[in-house]
C-alpha positions in Angstrom: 18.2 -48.1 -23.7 20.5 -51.0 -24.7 19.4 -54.5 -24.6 20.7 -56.1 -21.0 20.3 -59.7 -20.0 17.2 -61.8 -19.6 18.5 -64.4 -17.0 18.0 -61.7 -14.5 15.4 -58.7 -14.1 17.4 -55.4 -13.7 16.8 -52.1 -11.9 18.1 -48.5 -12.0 20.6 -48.5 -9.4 21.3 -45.4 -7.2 25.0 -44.5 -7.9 26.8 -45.5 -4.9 30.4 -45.9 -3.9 29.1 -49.5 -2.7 29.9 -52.4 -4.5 26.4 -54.3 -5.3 26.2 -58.3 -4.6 24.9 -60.0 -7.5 23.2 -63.4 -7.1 23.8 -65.7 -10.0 21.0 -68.0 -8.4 19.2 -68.3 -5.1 21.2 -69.0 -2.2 24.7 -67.3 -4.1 26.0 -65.9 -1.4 25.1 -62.4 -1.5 23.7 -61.8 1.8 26.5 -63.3 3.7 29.2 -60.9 2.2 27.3 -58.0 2.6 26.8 -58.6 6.4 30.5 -59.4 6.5 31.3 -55.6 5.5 27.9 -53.5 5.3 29.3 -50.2 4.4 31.4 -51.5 1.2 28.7 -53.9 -0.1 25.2 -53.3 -1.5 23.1 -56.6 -1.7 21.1 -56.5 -5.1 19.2 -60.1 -5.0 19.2 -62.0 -8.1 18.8 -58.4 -10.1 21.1 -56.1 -11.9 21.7 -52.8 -10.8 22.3 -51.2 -13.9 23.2 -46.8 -13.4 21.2 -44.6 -15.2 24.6 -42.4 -15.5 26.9 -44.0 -17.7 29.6 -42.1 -16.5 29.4 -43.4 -12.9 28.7 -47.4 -14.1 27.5 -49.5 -11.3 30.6 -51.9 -9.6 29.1 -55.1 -9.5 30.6 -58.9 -7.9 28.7 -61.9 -8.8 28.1 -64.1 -6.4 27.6 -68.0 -6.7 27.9 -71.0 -4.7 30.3 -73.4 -6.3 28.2 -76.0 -6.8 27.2 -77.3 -10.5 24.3 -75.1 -10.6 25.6 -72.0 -9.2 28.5 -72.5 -11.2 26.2 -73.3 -14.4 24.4 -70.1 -13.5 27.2 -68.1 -13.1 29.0 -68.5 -16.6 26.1 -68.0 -18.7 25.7 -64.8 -16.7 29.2 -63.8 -18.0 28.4 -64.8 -21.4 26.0 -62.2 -21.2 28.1 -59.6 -19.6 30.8 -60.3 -22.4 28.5 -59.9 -25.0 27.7 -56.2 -23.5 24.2 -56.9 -22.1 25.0 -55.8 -18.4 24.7 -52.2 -19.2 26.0 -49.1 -17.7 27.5 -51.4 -14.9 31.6 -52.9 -13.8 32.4 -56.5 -13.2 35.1 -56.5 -10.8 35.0 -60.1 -10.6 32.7 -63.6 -9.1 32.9 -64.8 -5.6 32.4 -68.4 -5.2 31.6 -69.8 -2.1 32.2 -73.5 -1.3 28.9 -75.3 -0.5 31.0 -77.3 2.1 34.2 -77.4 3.9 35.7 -80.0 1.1 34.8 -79.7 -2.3 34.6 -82.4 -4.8 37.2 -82.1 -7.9 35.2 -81.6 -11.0 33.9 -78.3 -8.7 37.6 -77.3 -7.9 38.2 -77.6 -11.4 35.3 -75.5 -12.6 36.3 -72.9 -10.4 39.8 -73.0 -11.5 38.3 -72.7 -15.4 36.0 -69.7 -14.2 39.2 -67.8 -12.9 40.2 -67.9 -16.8 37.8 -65.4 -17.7 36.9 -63.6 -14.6 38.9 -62.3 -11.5 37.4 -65.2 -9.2 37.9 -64.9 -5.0 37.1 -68.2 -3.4 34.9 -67.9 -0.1 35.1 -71.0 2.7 32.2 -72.8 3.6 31.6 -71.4 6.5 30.4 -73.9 9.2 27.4 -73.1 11.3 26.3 -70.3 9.1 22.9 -72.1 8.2 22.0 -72.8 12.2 23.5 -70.0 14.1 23.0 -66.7 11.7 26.1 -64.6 10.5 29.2 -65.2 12.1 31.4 -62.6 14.6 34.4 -63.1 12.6 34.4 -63.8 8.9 37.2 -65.9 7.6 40.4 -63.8 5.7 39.3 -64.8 2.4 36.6 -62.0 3.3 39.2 -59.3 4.4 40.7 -60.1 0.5 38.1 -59.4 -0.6 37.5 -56.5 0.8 41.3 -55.3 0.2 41.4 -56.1 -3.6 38.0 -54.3 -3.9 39.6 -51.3 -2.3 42.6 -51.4 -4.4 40.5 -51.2 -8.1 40.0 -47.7 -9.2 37.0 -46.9 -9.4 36.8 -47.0 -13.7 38.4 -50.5 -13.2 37.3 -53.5 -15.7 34.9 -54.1 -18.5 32.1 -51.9 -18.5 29.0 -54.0 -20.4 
């Protein structure tokens, strides 16, 4: 078995057409995408689903909120996945969530810098979310998502 990351456990991770949610650190975001399309997104926690068929490699997002941890936690989880320890799995990119509805510079920035190395989508803060649960209608940047997944082939990006 190849050597995979340490920041995170892993798992063997049914093969699915599902993309799986990767937290980069508690409270990434994860949970919120997945409920905003159930049937495209598999929720994996702060774990990576690594296939046990190579030639059907997990599709994985990782998920952070765009604060200076999250984003800390974030990049040295794709240091790992560039130096190959994320297995038989896909990165199709890292969706950052804004911690609130305006973000400081230095975070804007460190986004921006992320997007360098990565296929980054930027997720609003969405207000309310911690009181009253999951909303009825996600903002667009969800539907992009969502869209840009759909339009990777399925072999699409680096596998670890």
């Amino acid at each position: 078995m190849p050597q995979l990351t340490t920041l995170i456990p892993s798992f063997a991770a049914p093969v699915t057409d599902r993309v799986w949610l990767v937290g980069a650190h508690g409270g990434a975001g994860c949970t919120t995408i997945r409920h905003s399309d159930p049937e495209r997104f598999a929720d994996a926690g702060r774990a990576l689903p690594v296939s046990p068929d190579p030639s059907m490699p997990s599709r994985i997002i990782l998920c952070a909120m765009g604060t200076g941890r999250g984003l800390e936690s974030l990049r040295a989880l794709l240091a790992d996945q560039s130096a190959g320890l994320f297995g038989a799995s896909i990165l199709l990119g890292a969706a950052i969530t804004d911690p609130a509805p305006r973000v400081p510079r230095p975070l804007v920035a460190a986004r921006i810098q992320l997007s360098s190395a990565v296929r980054v989508w930027r997720l609003p803060h969405i207000k309310g979310l911690e009181l009253d649960g999951f909303p009825q209608r996600y903002p667009a940047a969800y539907s992009r998502l969502v869209r840009d997944v759909d339009a990777m082939p399925r072999a699409t990006a680096h596998v670890g």
